[in-house]
N, C-alpha and C positions, 0 to 999 in steps of 0.2 A: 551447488557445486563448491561455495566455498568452505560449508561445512563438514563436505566430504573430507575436503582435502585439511582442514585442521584436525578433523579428527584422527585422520592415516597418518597425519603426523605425530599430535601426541601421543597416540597409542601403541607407535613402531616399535617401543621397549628400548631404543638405542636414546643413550644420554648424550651423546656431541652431536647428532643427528640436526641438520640446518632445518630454520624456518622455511617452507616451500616457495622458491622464485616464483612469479609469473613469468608462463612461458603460451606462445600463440603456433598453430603452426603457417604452413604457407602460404594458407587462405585466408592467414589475419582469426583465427577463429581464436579463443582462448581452450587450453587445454589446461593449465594450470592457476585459476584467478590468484589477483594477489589480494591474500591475506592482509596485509599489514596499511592498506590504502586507507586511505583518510573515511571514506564512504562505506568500508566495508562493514556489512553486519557482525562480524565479530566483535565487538567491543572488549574492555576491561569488562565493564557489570554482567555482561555475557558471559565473561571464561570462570569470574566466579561465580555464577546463580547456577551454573551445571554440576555445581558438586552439590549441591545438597542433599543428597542421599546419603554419602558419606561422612558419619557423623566425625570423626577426627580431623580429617580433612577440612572439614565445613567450619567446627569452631577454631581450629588455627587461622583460615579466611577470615571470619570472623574479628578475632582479636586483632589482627595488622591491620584489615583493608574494610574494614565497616566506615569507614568515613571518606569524607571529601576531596581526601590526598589520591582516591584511586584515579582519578580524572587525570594526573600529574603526572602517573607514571607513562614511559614512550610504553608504545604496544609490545613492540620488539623485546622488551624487558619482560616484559609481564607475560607473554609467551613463553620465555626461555623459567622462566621461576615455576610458571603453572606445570610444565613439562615436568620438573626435577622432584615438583610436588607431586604428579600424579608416580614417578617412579619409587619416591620414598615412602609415600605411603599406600604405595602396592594397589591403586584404584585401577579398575577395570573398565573396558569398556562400556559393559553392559550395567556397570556400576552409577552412570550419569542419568540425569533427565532429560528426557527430552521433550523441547517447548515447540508447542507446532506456530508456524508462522501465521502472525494473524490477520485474515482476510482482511484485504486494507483497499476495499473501494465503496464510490459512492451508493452503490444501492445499495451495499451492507449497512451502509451507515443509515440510510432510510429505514428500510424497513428493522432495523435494528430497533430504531425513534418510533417506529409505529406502532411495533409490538414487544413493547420490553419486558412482558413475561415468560418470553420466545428464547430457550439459551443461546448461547453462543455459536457450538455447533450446529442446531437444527438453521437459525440466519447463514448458516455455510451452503445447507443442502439446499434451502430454498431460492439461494444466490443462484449456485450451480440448475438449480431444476429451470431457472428463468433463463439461463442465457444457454441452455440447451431446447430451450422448449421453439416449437417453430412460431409463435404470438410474443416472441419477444421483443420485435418491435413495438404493438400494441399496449402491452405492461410497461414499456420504460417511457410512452404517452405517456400512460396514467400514471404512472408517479412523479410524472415531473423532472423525469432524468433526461429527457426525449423532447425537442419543440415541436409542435407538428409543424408541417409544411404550407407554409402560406399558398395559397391558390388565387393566382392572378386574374381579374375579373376584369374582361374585356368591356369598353364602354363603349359606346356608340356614342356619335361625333352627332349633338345636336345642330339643329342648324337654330342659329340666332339673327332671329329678325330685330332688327332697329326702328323702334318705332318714336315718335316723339312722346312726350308726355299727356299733350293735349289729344291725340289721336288714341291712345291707352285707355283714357280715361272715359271718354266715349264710348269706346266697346264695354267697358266693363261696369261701369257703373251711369246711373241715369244723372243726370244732370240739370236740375232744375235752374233756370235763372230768375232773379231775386229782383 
């Protein structure tokens, strides 16, 4: 959702046009994420790595913001510039790339490790085929994702006879004396 919402923004064509508030409705639900939050996927290196289609656009990026000053700029900045940029240099929507989000959990990362001649997307489908498949508990045993379930082993309460040493020794073994 929040890339919906940067993208309706850059691309509304209007130049004084505000960065989108977060707004929730009356269930606390969000209908508007905010953009500009510390944690949000948008980044600086995100708003420039989606031009690169755009070869004028891209090597202008390039010559400013190829180095370590871009971490420096606030976001609020650097939204309001990328806007003026996609308007001055007439980029379009369908003009960007787009980077699909990368499956970011632990079986991927397994079986990622187990079979790394396997690309990237087919580790997606087979991610998805296991945690739709009905043996999916079964499969996250076996790889180790899963602990199985300890089974508690009822013991029966011996009963201990006290016996002395000398009376032990007797029963059990012969005793010659010397």
């Amino acid at each position: 959702m929040p890339f919906k919402t940067y993208y309706n923004w850059l691309f509304d064509g209007h130049k004084d046009s505000q960065i989108p508030a977060p707004r929730t409705d009356d269930n606390g639900k969000e209908i508007v994420p905010d953009i500009l939050k510390y944690n949000s996927p948008i980044t600086n290196q995100y708003v420039i790595s989606v031009f690169l289609r755009n070869l004028h656009l891209n090597k202008y990026l390039d010559e400013y913001f190829n180095n370590i000053n871009l971490y420096s700029i606030p976001r609020d900045e650097m939204l309001r510039f990328i806007k003026r940029c996609v308007l001055e240099f007439r980029v379009g929507r369908y003009d960007t790339i787009y980077y699909r989000r990368k499956y970011n959990d632990r079986l991927y990362e397994i079986i990622e490790k187990r079979f790394p001649y396997i690309k990237s997307f087919e580790v997606e489908y087979i991610c998805n085929m296991i945690n739709k498949s009905d043996q999916k508990s079964s499969i996250y045993k076996s790889l180790g994702l899963e602990a199985p379930k300890k089974q508690k082993i009822k013991t029966k309460k011996i009963k201990v006879i006290k016996k002395s040493l000398k009376d032990f020794l007797a029963e059990n073994f012969s005793i010659m004396e010397i």
